[in-house]
C-alpha positions as CSV (number, residue, x, y, z in Angstrom):
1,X,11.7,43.1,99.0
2,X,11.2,42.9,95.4
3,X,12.6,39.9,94.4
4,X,11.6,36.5,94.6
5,X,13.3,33.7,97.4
6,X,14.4,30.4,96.0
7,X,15.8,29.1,99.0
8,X,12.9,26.7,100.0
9,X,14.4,24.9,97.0
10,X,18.0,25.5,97.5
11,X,20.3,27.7,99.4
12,X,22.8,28.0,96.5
13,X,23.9,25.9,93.7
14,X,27.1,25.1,96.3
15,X,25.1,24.4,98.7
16,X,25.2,20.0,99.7
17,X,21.3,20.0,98.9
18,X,22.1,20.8,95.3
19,X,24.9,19.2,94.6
20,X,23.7,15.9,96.4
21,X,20.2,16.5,94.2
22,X,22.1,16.8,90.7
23,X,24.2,13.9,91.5
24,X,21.2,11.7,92.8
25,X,19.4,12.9,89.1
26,X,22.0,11.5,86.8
27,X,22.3,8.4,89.2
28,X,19.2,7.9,88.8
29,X,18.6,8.0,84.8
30,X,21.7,6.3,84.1
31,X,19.5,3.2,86.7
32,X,16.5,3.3,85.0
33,X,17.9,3.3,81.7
34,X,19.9,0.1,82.3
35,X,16.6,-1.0,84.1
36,X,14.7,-0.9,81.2
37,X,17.1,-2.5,79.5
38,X,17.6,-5.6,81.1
39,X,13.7,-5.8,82.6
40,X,11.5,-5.0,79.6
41,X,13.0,-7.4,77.1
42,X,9.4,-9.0,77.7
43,X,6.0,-9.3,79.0
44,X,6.5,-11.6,82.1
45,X,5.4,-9.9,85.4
46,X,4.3,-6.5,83.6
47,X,2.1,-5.1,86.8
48,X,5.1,-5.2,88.5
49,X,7.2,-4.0,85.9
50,X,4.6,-0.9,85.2
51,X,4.9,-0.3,89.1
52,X,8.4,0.0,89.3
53,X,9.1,2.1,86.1
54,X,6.6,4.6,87.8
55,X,8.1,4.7,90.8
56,X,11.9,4.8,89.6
57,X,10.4,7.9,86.9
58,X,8.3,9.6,89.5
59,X,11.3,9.9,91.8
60,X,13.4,11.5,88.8
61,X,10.7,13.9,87.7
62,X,10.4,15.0,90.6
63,X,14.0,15.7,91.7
64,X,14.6,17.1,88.0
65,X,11.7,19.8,88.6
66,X,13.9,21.2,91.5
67,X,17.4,20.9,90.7
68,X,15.9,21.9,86.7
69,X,13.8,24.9,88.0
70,X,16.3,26.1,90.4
71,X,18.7,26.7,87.7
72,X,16.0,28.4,85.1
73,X,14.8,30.6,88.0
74,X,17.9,31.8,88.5
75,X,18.9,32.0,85.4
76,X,15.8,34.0,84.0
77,X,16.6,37.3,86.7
78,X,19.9,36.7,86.6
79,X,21.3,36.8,82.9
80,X,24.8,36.8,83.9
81,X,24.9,34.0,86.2
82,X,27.3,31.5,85.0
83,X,26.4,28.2,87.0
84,X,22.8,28.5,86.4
85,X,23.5,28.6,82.6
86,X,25.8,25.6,83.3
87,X,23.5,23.6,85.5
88,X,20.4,24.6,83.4
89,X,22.3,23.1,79.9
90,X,23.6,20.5,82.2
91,X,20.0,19.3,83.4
92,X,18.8,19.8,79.7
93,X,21.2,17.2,78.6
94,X,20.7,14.6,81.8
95,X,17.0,14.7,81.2
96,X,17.7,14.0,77.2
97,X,19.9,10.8,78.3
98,X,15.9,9.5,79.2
99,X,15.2,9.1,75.8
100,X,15.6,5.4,75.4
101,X,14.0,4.3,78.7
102,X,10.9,6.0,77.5
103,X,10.9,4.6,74.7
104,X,11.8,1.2,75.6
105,X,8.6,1.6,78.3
106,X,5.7,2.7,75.6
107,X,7.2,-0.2,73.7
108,X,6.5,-2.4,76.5
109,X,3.4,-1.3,76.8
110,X,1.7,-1.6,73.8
111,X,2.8,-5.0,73.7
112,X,0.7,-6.0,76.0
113,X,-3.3,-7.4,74.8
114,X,-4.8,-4.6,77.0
115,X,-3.9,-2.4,80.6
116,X,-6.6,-4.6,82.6
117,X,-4.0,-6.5,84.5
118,X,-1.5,-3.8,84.8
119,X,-3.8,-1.3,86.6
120,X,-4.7,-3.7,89.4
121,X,-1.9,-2.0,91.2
122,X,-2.7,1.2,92.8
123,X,0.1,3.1,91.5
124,X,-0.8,2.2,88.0
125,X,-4.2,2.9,88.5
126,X,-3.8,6.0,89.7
127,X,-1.8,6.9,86.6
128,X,-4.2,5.1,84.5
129,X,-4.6,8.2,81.9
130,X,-0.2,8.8,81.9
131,X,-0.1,4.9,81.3
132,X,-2.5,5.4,78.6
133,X,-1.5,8.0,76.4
134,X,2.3,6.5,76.6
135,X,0.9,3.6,74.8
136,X,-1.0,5.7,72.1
137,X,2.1,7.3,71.4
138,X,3.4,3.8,70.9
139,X,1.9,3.2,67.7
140,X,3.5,6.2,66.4
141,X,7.5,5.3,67.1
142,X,9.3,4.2,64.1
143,X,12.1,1.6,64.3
144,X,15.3,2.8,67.0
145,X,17.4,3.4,63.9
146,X,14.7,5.5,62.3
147,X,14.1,7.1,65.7
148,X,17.6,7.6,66.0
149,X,18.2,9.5,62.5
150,X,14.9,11.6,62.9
151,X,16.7,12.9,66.5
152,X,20.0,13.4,64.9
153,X,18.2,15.5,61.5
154,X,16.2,17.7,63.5
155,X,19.7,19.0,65.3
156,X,20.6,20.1,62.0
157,X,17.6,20.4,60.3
158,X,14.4,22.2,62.2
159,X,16.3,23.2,65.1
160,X,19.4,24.9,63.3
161,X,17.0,26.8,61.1
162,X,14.5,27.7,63.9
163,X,18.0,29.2,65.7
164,X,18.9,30.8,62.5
165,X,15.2,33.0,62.6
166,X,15.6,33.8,65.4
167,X,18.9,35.1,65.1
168,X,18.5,37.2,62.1
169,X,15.4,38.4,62.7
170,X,16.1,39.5,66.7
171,X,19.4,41.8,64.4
172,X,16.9,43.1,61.9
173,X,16.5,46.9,61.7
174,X,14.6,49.4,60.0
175,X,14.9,53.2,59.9
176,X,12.4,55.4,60.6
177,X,11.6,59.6,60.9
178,X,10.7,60.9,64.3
179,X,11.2,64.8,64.3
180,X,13.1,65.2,61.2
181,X,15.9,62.8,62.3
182,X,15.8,59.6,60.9
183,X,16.4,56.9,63.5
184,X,17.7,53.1,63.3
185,X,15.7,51.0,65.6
186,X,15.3,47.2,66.3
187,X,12.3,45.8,64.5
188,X,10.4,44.7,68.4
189,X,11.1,48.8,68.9
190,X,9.2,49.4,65.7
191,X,6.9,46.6,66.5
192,X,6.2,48.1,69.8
193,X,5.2,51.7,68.4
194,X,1.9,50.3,66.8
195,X,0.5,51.2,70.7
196,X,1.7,54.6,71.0
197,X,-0.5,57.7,71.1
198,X,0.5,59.4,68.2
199,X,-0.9,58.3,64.7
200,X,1.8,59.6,62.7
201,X,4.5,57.3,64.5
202,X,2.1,54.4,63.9
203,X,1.7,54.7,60.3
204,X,5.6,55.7,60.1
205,X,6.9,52.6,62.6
206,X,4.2,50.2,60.7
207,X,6.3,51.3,56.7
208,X,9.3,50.9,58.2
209,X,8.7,47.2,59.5
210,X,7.7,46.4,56.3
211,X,10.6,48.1,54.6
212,X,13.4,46.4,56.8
213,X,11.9,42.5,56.1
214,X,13.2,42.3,52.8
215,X,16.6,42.2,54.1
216,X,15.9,38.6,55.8
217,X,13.0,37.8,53.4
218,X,14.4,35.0,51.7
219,X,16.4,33.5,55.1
220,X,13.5,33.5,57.2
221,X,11.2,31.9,54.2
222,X,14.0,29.3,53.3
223,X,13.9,28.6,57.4
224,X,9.7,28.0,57.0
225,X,10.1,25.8,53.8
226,X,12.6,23.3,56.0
227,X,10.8,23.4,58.9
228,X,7.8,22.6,57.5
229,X,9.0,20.2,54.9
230,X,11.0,18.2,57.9
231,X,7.5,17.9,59.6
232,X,5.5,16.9,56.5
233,X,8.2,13.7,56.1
234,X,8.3,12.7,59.9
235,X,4.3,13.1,60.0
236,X,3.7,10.8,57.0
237,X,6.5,8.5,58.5
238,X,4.3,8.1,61.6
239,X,1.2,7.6,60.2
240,X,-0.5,10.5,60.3
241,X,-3.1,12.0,58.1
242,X,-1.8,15.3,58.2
243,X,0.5,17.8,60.4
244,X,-3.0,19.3,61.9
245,X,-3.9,15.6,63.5
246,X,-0.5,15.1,64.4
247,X,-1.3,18.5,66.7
248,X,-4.2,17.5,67.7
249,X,-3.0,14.2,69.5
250,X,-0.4,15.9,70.9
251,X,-2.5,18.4,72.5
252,X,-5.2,15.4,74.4
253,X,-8.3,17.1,71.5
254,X,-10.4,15.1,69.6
255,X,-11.3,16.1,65.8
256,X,-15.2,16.9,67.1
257,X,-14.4,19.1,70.0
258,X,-11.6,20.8,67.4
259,X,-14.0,21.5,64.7
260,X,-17.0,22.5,66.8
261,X,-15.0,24.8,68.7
262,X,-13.8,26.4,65.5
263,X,-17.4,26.5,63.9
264,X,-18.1,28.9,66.9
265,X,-15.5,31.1,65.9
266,X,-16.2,31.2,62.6
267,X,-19.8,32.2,62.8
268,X,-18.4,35.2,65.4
269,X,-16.1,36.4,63.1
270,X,-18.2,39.2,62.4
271,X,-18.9,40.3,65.6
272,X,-15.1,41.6,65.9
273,X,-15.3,42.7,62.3
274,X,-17.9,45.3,64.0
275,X,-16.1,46.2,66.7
276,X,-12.6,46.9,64.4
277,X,-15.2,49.0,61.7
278,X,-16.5,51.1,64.9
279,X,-12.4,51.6,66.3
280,X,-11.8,52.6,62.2
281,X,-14.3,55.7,63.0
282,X,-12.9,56.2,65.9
283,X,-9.7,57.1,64.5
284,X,-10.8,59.0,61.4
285,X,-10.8,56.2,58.9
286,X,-13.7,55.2,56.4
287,X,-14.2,51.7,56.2
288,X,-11.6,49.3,58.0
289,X,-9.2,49.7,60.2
290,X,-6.1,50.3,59.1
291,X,-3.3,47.7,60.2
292,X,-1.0,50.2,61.4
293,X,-3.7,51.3,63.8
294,X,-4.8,47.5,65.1
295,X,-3.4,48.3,68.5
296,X,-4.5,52.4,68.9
297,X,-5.1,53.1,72.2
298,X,-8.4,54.3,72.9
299,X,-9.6,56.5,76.0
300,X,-7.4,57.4,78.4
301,X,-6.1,55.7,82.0
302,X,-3.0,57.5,83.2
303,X,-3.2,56.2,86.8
304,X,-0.3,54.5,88.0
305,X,-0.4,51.7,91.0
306,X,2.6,51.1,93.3
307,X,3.1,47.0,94.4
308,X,1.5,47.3,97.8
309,X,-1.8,49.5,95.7
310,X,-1.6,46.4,93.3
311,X,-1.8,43.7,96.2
312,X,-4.6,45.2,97.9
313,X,-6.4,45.6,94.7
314,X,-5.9,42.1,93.5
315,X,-6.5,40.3,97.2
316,X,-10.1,42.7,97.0
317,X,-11.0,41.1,94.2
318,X,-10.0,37.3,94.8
319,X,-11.8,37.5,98.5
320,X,-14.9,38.7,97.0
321,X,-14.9,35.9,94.8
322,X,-13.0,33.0,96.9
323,X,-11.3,32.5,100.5
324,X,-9.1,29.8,98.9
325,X,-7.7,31.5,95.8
326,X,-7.7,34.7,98.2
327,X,-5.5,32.8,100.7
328,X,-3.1,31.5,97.8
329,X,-2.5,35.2,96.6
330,X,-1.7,36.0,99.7
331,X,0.8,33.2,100.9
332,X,2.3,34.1,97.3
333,X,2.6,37.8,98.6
334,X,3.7,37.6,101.9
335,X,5.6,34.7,101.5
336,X,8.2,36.3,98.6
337,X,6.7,34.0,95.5
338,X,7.1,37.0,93.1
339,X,9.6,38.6,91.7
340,X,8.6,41.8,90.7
341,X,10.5,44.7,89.1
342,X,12.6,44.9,85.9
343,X,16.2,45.2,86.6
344,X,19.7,44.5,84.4
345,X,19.8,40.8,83.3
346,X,15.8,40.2,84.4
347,X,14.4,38.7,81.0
348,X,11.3,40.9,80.0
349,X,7.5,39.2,80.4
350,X,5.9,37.4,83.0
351,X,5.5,33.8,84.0
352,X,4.7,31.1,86.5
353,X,6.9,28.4,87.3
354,X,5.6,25.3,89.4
355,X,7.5,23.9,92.3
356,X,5.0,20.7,92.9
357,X,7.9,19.0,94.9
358,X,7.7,21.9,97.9
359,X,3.9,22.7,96.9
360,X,4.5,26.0,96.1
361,X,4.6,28.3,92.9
362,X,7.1,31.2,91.5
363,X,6.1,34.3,90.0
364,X,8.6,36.2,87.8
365,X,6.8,39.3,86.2
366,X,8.2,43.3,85.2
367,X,5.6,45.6,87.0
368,X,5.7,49.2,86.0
369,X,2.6,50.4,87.8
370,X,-0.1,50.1,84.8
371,X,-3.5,48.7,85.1
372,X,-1.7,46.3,82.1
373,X,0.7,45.0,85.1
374,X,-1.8,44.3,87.9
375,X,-3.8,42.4,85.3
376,X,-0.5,40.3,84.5
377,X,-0.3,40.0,87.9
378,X,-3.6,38.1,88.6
379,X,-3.0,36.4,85.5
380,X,0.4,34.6,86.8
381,X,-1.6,34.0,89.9
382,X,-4.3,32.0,88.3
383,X,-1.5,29.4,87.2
384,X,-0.1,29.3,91.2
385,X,-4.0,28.9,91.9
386,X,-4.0,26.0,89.2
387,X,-0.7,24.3,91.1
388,X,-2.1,24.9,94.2
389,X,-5.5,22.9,93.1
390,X,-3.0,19.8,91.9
391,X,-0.6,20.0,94.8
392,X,-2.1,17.2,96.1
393,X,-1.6,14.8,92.5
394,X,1.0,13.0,90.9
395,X,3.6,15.2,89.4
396,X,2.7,13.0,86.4
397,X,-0.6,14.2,86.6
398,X,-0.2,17.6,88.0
399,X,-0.1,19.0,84.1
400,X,-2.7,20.8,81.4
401,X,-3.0,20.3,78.0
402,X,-2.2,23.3,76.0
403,X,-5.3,24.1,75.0
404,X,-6.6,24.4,78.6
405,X,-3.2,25.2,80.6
406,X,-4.6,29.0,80.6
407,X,-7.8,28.2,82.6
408,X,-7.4,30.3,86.0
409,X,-5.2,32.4,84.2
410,X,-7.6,34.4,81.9
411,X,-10.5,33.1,84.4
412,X,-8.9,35.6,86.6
413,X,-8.4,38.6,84.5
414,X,-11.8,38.6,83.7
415,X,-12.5,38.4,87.3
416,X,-10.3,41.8,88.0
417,X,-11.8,43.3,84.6
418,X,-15.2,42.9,85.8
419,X,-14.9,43.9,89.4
420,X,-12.8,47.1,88.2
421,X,-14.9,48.4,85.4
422,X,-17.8,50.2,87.6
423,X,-15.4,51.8,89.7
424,X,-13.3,54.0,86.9
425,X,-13.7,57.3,85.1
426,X,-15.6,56.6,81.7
427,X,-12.1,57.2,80.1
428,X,-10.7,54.6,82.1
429,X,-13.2,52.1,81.3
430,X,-13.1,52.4,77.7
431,X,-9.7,52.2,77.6
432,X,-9.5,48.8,79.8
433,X,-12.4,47.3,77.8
434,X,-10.8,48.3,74.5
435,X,-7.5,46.8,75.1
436,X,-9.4,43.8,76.7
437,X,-11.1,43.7,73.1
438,X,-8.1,44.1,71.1
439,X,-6.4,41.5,72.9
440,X,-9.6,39.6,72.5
441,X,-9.4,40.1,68.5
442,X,-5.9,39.1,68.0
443,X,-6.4,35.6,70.1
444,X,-9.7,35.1,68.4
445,X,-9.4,36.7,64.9
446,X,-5.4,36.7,63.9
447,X,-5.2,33.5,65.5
448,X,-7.7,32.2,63.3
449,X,-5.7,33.8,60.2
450,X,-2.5,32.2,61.0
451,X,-4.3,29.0,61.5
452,X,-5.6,29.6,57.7
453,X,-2.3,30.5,56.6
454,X,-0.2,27.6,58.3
455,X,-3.0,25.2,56.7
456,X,-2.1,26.3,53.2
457,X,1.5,26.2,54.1
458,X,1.6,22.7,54.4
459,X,-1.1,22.1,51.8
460,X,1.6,23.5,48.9
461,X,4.4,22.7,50.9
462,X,3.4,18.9,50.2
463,X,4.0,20.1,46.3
464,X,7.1,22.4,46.7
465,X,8.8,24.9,48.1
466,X,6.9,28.0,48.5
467,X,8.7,31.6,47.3
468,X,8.3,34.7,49.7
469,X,5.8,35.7,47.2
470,X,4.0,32.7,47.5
471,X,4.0,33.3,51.6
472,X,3.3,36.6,51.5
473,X,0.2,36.2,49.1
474,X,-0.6,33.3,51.6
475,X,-0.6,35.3,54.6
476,X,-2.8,38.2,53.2
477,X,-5.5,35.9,51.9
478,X,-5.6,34.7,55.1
479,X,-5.9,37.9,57.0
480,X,-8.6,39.2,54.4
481,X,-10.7,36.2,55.2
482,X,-10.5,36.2,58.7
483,X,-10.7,39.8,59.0
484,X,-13.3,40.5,56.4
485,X,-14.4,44.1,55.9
486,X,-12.8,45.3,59.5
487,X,-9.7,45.9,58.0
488,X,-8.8,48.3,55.5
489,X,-6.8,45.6,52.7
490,X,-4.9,47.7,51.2
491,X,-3.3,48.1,54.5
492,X,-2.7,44.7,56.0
493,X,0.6,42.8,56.8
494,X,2.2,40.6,54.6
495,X,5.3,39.6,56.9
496,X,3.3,38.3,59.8
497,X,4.7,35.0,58.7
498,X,8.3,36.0,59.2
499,X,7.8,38.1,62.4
500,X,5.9,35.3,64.8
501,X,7.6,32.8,66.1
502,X,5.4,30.3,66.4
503,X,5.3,28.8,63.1
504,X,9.1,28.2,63.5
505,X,8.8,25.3,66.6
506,X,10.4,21.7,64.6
507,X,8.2,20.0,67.2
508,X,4.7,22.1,67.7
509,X,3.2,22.9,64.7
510,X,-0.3,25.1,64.6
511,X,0.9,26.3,67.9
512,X,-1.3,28.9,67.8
513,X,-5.4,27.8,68.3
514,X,-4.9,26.9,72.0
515,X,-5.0,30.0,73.0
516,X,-8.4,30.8,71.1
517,X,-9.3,27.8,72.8
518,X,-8.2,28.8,76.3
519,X,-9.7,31.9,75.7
520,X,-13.6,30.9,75.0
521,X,-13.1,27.9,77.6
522,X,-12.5,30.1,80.3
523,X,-15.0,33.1,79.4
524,X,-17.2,30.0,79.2
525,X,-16.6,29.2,82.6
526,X,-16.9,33.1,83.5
527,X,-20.4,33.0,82.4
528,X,-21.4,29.8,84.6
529,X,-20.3,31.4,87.1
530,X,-22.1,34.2,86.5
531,X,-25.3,32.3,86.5
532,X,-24.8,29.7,89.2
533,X,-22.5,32.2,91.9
534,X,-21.0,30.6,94.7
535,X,-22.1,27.1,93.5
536,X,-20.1,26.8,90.6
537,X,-16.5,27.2,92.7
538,X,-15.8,23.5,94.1
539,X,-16.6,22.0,90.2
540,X,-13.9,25.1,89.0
541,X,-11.9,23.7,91.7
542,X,-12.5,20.0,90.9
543,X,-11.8,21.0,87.3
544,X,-8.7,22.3,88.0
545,X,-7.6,19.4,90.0
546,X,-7.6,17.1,87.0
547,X,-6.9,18.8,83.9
548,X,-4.0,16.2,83.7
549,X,-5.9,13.2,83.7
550,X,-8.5,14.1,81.0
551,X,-8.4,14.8,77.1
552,X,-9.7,17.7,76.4
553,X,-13.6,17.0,75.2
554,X,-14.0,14.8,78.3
555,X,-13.0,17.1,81.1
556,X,-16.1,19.0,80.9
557,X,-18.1,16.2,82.4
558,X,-16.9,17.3,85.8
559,X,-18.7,20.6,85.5
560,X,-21.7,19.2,83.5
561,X,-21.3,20.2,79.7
562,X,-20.3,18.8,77.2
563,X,-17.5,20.7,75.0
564,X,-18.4,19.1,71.4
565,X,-21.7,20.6,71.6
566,X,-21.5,24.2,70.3
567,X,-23.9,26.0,73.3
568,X,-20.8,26.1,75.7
569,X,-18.5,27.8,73.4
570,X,-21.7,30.0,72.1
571,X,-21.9,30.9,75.2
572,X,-18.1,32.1,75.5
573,X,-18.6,34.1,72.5
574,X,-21.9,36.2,73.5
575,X,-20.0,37.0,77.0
576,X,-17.3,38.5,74.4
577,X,-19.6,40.5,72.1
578,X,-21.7,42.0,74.9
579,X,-18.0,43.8,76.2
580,X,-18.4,44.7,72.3
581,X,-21.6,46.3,72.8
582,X,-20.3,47.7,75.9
583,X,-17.4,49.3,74.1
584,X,-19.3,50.8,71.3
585,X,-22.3,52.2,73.3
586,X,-19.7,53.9,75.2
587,X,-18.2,55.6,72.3
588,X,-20.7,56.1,70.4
């Protein structure tokens, strides 16, 4: 069977379960916003106040993540399905109505002298760090009017132009030559070609993106100027110094952990600059590397893996390293946790939902027999091996702050990258290690580029509105100083601005560094491993466990370092530019 089973949530959406469960929901938000309401009007009795709040919003959360996944589940393999779209919007709009209850409840607690009293309870002691950051996110709420017009501007403002982006730019085509025929293609086709084999199509798809986004140039930039401009207002309204430590609180990371961690990379830069020089000669090029040939595949691996080959290979690997995370993979084999194959109205990617509620996880990924898709494979199952660490918590706590949700995830590629490398052909190892690289490069390198470029967005957004020239002139300063000499500049990409998505998000702005982060915080934790063995699991483990109930500079007291000194991360990066060395040695 190659689909997933959601019936340990619900048999069907007519089933009594689910239609008892989205009744019980709205019940149950419409009580606690009328609760708050008449309860919190002032300070008398708080621990029990706190205790009851939790207890009423624990219950919701908890029946919203089943009825609310149930519906998305469905709804992402099955495009068609008209009541999963319907209960899926109508859960959306039920969990919206919480809104003033929450707000009401931070109120109430920063109006208090202090927490002391209130987390004498055991409830709210155990959700000491939830209780916490509601009140630091207190001091930032306007008035209920001001609240009230912020909500209602963004529906027309940030939102309306994020959905117009998206909309022109996923009908934006460009023409290309393939065998003396010219071609229309959608610009993610075009996009896509930068991988094939051929050089030819490479440089020809890469001209033709950059000839078709004039013809949503000005939207898409119009779209940026708002979105950004809508933030600036709302971030000086709350207090903020500026959009980036607006991010930052959002994402649980202090200032010092933030700019040591970026230090590191900075002082690597260089090390990909080599590797990107070495792929340029490669290829035939003098100098850097061209931009159309960023993603050239290199070596060869042609061998294909059917689902029962990709198991075994992946439970090989997770037994040699644990019994627990072994066991998970398995339960989430044998128990019909994955849903595997592409198929009509099966969204494209790969994800992994928790079900906390029933202790369990879902896997929704498009196999196609690659290395690429057993790798994707272990990656989803590093997330289910995250849930199952918090099964035991508070769904409140059960969570990760961005910049550390990918822990397991890329801890476990680099498990199966590691363990698979001796055993292939030495075409098949460079051409894993190079795409492990080039992946590598974009999270560390691009990713610091956009993080340059969004930085002087807002800097001369603050004095104007910026012209596509000014964006585009923005974008490739940025990739020339991130990139250095390992690209060829007179062959960069001006439009990266327009074609990413993530610097169109009203709501989550530099949305990108986390994943650099995630990246070097897991290699990190590769190379303890590598040093201390067995040893280092339960503190991974432990780790895991409470990635919800820490910022992110503090949580690595559980394993013993501390993340705002730069040796951790160092460490992180030299794991990353020995595969360098590896890579070049090979080809050289």
């Amino acid at each position: 069977m190659m689909e997933w089973d959601l019936t340990p949530l619900y048999a069907s959406f007519d089933s009594p379960e689910f239609q008892r469960d989205i009744k019980r929901f709205e019940e149950l938000i419409k009580d606690l916003v009328k609760w708050t309401e008449e309860s919190l009007k002032d300070t008398e009795d708080a621990p029990r106040k706190v205790e009851e709040f939790l207890r009423r919003y624990i219950e919701i959360e908890e029946i919203g993540e089943k009825v609310g996944h149930y519906a998305f589940l469905t709804m992402s393999v099955e495009a068609d399905n008209e009541d999963a779209a319907t209960y899926a919007d109508r859960v959306q709009v039920l969990a919206s109505l919480l809104t003033p209850a929450m707000v009401r409840f931070e109120r109430f607690l920063a109006s208090l002298e202090s927490l002391d009293e209130v987390l004498k309870t055991p409830l709210a002691k155990e959700h000491e760090y939830w209780l916490r950051k509601r009140r630091e996110h207190a001091r930032r709420l306007l008035t209920e009017k001001e609240e009230e017009v912020i909500a209602h501007m963004k529906t027309t403002g940030g939102y309306s132009w994020s959905r117009l982006r998206g909309t022109v730019t996923a009908k934006l085509t460009g023409t290309i030559e393939i065998d003396g025929e010219e071609k229309e293609m959608s610009i993610n086709a075009l996009r896509n070609m930068a991988y094939d084999k051929d050089p030819e199509i490479r440089r020809k798809a890469y001209e033709a993106e950059l000839a078709a986004y004039p013809k949503v140039e000005d939207t898409v930039a119009s779209a940026l100027n708002s979105i950004k401009g809508e933030y600036l207002f709302i971030t000086r309204r709350r207090g903020y110094s500026d959009p980036l430590d607006a991010t930052l609180e959002y994402m649980h990371l202090d200032r010092d952990t933030f700019e040591t961690v970026m230090g590191v990379i900075r002082e690597n830069l260089d090390v990909f600059r080599k590797y990107l020089r070495h792929k340029a000669k490669l290829l035939g090029h003098e100098g850097g590397l061209p931009w159309y040939d960023l993603f050239a595949p290199i070596g060869k691996f042609d061998r294909k893996y059917t689902i029962d080959e990709a198991k075994d290979f992946i439970l090989s690997v997770f037994k040699q390293f644990d019994e627990e995370l072994y066991g998970l993979a398995r339960r989430a084999f044998e128990e019909k946790w994955i849903d595997y194959t592409p198929r009509k109205g099966k969204r494209g990617g790969a994800f992994c939902a928790k079900l906390h509620t029933i202790g369990q996880s879902r896997i929704m990924a498009n196999f196609d027999g690659s290395f690429d898709g057993i790798t994707t494979l272990a990656h989803e199952l590093g997330h289910a091996f995250h849930n199952y660490n918090q099964r035991n918590e508070s769904i409140l706590n059960a969570t990760s702050p961005m910049p550390i949700a990918e822990t397991a995830s890329i801890f476990n590629e680099v498990l199966v990258i590691e363990k698979t490398l001796p055993t292939l052909e030495k075409d098949e190892q460079v051409f894993v290690l190079e795409k492990d690289i080039s992946g590598n490069t974009q999270v560390i390198v691009d990713i610091m580029s956009r993080f340059i470029f969004e930085s002087e967005v807002f800097r001369r957004r603050a004095q104007g509105v910026i012209s596509v020239a000014g964006l585009k002139e923005i974008m490739l300063n940025a990739q020339k100083e991130a990139y250095g000499d390992g690209l060829d500049h007179e062959h960069l990409h001006p439009y990266m601005w327009l074609i990413k998505p993530h610097y169109y998000s009203p709501d989550l702005h530099f949305y990108n560094f986390p994943y650099a982060f995630g990246l070097l915080f897991s290699r990190g934790l590769y190379a303890m491993y590598k040093r201390e063995g067995k040893e280092f699991i339960p503190k991974y483990k432990e780790l895991l466990r409470n990635t919800g109930k820490y910022d992110v500079g503090d949580i690595g007291s559980i394993i013993g370092v501390d993340l705002r000194e730069r040796s951790f991360w160092q460490a992180s990066m030299e794991g990353l530019a020995e595969e360098i060395e590896r890579f070049i040695v090979l080809t050289s």
